[in-house]
Backbone as a ProteinNet text record, in pm:
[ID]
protein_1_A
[PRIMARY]
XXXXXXXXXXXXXXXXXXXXXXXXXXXXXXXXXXXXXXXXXXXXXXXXXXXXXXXXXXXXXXXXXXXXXXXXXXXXXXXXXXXXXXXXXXXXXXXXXXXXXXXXXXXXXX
[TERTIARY]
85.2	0	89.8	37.3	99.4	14.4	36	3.3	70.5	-15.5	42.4	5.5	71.8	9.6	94.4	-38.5	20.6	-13.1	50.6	27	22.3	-113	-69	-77.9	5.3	-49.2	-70	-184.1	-243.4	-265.2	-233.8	-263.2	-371.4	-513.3	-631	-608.2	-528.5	-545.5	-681.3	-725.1	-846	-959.1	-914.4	-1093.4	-1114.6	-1212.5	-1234.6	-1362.6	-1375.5	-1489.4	-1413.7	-1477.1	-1453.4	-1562.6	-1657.9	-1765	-1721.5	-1633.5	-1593.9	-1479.2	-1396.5	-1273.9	-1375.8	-1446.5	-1477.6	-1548.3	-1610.5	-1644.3	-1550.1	-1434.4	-1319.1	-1262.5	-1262.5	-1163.1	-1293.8	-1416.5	-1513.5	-1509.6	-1514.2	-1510.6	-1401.5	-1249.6	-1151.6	-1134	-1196.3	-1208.2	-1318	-1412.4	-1545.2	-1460.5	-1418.1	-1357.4	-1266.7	-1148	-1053.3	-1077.5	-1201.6	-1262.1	-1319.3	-1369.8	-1502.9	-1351.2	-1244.2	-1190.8	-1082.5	-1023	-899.5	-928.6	-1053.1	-1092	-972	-943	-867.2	-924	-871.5	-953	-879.1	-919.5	-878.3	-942.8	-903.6	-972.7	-869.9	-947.9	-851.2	-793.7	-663.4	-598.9	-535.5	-513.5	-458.8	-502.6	-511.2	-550.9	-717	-785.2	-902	-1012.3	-975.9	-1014	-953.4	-833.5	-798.1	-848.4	-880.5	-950.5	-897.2	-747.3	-664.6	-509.8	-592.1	-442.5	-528.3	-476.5	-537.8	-415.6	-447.7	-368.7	-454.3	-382.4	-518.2	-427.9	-471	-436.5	-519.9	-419.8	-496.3	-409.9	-467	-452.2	-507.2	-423.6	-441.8	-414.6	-425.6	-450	-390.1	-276.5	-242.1	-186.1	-171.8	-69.2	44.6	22.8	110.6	186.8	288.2	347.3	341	400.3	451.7	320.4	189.5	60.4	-22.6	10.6	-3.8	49.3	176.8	269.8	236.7	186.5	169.5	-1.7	-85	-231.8	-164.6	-96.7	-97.4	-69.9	57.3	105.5	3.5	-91.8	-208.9	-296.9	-304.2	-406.8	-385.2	-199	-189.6	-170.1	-137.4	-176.2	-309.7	-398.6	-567.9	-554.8	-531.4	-518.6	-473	-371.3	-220.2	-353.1	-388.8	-477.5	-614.6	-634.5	-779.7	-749.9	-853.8	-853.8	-816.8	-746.9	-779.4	-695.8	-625.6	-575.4	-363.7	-306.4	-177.5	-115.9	-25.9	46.4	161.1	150.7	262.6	374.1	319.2	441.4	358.7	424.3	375.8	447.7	455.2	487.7	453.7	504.1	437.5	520.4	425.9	509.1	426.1	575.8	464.1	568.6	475.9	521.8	526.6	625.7	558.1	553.5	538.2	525.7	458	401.3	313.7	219.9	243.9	190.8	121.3	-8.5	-44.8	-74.9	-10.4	-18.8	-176.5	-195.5	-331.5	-389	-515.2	-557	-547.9	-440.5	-364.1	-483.4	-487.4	-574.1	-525.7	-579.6	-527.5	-686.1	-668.8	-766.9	-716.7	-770.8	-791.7	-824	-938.8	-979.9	-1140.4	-1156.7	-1337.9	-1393.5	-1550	-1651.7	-1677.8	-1728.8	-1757.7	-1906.1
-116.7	0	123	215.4	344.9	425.9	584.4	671.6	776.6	869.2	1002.9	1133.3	1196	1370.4	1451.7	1591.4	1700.2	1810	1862.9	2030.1	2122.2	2181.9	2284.6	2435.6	2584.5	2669.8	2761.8	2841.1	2913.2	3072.5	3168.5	3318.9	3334.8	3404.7	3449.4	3609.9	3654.1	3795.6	3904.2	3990.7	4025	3948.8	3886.8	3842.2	3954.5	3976.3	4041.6	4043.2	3866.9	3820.5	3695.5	3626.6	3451.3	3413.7	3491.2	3411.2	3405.1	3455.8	3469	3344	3407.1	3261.7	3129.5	3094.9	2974.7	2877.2	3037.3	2967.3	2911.2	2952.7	2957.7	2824.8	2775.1	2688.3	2563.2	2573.3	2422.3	2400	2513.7	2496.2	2376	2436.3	2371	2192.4	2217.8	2082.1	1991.9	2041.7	1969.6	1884	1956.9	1904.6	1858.4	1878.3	1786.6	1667	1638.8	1485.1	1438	1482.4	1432.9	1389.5	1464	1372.4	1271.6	1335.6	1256.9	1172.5	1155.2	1022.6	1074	1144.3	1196.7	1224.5	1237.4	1354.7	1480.7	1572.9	1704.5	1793.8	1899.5	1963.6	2118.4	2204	2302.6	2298.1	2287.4	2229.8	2366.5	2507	2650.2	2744.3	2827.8	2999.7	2997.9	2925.8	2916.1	3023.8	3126.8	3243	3371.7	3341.1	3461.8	3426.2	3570.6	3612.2	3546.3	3622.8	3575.4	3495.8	3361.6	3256.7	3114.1	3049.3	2897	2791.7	2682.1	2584.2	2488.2	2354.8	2254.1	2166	2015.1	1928.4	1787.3	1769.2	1593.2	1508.8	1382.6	1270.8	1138	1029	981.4	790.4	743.2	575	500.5	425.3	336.3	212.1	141	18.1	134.2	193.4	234.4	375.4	453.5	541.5	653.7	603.4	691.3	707.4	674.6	661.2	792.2	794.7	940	1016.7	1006.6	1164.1	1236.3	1188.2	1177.4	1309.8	1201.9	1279.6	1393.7	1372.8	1530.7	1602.9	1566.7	1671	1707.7	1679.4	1689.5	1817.5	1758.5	1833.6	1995.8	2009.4	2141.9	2184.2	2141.6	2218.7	2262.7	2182.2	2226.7	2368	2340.7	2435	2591.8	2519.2	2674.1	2772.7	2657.7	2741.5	2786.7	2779.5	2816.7	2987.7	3081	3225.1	3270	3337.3	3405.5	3339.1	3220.5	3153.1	3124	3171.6	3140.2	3055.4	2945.9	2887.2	2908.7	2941.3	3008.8	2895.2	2763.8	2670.6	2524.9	2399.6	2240.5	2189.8	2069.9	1938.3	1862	1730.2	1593.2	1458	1395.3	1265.3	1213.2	1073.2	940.6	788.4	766.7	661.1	513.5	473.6	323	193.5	64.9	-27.2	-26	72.8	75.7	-88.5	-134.4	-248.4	-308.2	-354.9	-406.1	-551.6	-622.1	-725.6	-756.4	-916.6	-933.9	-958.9	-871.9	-884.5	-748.6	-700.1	-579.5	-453.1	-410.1	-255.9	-210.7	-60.2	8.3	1.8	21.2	102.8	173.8	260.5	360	345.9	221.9	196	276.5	331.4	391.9	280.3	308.9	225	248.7	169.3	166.8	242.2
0	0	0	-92.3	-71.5	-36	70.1	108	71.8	-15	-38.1	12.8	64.7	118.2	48	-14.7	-17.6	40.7	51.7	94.6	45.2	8	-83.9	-84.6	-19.4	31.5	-60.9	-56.6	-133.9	-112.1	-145.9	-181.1	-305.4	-219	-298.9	-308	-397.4	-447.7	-482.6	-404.3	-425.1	-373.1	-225.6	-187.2	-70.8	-116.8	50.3	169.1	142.4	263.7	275.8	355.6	400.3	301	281.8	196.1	30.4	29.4	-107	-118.4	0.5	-24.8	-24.7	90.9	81.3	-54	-116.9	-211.1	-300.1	-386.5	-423	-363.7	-246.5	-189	-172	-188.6	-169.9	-358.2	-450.9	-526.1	-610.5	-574.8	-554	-515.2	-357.5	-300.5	-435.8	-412.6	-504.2	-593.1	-690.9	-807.4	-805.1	-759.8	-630.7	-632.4	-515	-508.2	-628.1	-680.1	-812.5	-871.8	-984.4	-1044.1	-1063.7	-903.9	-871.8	-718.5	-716	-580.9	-428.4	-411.8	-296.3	-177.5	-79.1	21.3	28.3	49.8	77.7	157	242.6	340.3	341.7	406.4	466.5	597.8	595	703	791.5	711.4	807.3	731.3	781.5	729.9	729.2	809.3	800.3	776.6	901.2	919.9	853.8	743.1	673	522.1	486.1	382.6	276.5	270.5	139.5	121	190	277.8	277.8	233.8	276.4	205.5	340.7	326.8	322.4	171.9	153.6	190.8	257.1	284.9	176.1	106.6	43.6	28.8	30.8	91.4	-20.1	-58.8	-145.3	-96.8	-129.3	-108.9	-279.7	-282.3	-383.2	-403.3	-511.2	-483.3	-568.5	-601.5	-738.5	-676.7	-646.2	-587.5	-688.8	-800.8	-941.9	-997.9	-982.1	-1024.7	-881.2	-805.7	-666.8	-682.1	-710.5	-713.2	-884.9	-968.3	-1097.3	-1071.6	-1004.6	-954.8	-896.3	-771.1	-694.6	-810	-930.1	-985.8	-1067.4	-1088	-1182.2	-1137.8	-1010.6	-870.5	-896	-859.2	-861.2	-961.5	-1087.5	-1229.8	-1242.6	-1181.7	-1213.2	-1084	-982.7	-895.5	-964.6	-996.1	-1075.3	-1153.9	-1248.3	-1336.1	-1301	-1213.1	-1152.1	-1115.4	-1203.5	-1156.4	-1039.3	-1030.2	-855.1	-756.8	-803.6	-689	-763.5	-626.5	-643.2	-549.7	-613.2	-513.1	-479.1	-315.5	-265	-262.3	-228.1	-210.4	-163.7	-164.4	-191.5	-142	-108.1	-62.8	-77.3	-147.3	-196.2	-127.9	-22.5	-0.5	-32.6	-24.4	-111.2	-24.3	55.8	147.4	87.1	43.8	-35.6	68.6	47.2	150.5	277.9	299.6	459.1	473.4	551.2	526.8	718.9	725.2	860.6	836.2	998.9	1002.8	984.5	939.5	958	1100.3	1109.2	1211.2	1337.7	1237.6	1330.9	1343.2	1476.2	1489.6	1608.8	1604.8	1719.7	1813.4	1925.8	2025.5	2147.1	2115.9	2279	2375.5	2426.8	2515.7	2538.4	2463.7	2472.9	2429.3	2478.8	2427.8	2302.9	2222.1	2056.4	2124.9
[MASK]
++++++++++++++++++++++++++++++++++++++++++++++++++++++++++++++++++++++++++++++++++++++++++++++++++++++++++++++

């Protein structure tokens, strides 16, 4: 199994509400998930206007087949109006592997 994360931080030039960024950044996410099956969220700059940091997250057998998507991700990103990327990070963990049978618990009730 491979696990990939990126990070991707973002400068919105010219917003000047949260209601404006957010739209801009669910917009982003939406399409995000719909064509590259990922998760993604806003992970910092929550509360500033024109600042956001996205966090996504990817699942593979294939490593060079994840880092390939992220790089995809932020080209669609790059080119999206209004939005600049200040700076990225892409890991890509290969072999993560659990024994069978293996889980964690905390000790709460289900």
């Amino acid at each position: 199994m491979t696990i990939g994360i990126c990070s991707v931080e973002l400068y919105l030039p010219g917003i000047n509400s949260l209601k404006q960024k957010r739209s801009i950044i669910n917009s982003i996410k939406t399409k995000t998930r719909k064509h590259f099956n990922v998760s993604i969220s806003e992970v910092n700059y929550s509360e500033k206007w024109q600042r956001s940091t996205l966090g996504i997250v990817g699942v593979s057998n294939n490593g060079k087949l994840l880092e390939s998507s992220f790089k995809k991700i932020l080209n669609n990103i790059h080119q999206k109006r209004g939005v600049e990327i200040i700076n990225y990070k892409i890991e890509v963990k290969n072999g993560i592997q659990a024994k069978k049978g293996e889980f964690s618990y905390n000790g709460d009730n289900f």
